[in-house]
N, C-alpha and C positions, 0 to 999 in steps of 0.2 A: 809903111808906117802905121798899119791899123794895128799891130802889135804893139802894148806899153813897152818901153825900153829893156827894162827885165828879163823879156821876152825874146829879146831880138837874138839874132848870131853875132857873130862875133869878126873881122877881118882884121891881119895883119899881113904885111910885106912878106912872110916867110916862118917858117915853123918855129926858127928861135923865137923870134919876135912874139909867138902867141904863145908857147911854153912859157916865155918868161911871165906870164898874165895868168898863170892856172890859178893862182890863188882864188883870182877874181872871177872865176869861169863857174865853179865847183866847190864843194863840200865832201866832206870824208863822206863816204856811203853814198854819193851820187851817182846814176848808171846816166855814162855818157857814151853816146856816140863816136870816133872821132874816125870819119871816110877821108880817104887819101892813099897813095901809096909809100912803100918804104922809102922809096926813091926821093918821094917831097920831103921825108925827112918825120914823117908821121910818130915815127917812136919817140922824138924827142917831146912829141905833144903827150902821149903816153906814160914816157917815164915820167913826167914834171905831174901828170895826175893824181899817179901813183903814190908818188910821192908824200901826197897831199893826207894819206893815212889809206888804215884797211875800209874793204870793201864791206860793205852791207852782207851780213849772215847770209849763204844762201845766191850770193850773187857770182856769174859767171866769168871768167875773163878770158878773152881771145884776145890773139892778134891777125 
């Protein structure tokens, strides 16, 4: 808790559950991490990012 809230991570039950929250996570042009595998369902945290608009000039994407 020495981090402001702003700051903190984030948990839910399961990959929909935190997909459905990207709005609240991120900003169009934000570079986010998101560790897990495909198996936990990880793309759907991805696609809901992506979603969220294009990426910053210049910025990479993997999966």
């Amino acid at each position: 808790e020495a981090l402001p809230p702003k700051f903190r991570g984030k948990w839910a039950e399961n990959s929909e559950a935190l997909a459905a929250e990207a709005d609240d996570l991120a900003r169009a042009g934000d570079v986010v991490l998101v560790k897990g595998s495909l198996g936990m369902g990880m793309r759907r945290i991805v696609d809901a990012l992506e979603a969220l608009g294009s990426p910053a000039s210049g910025a990479a994407h993997a999966v």
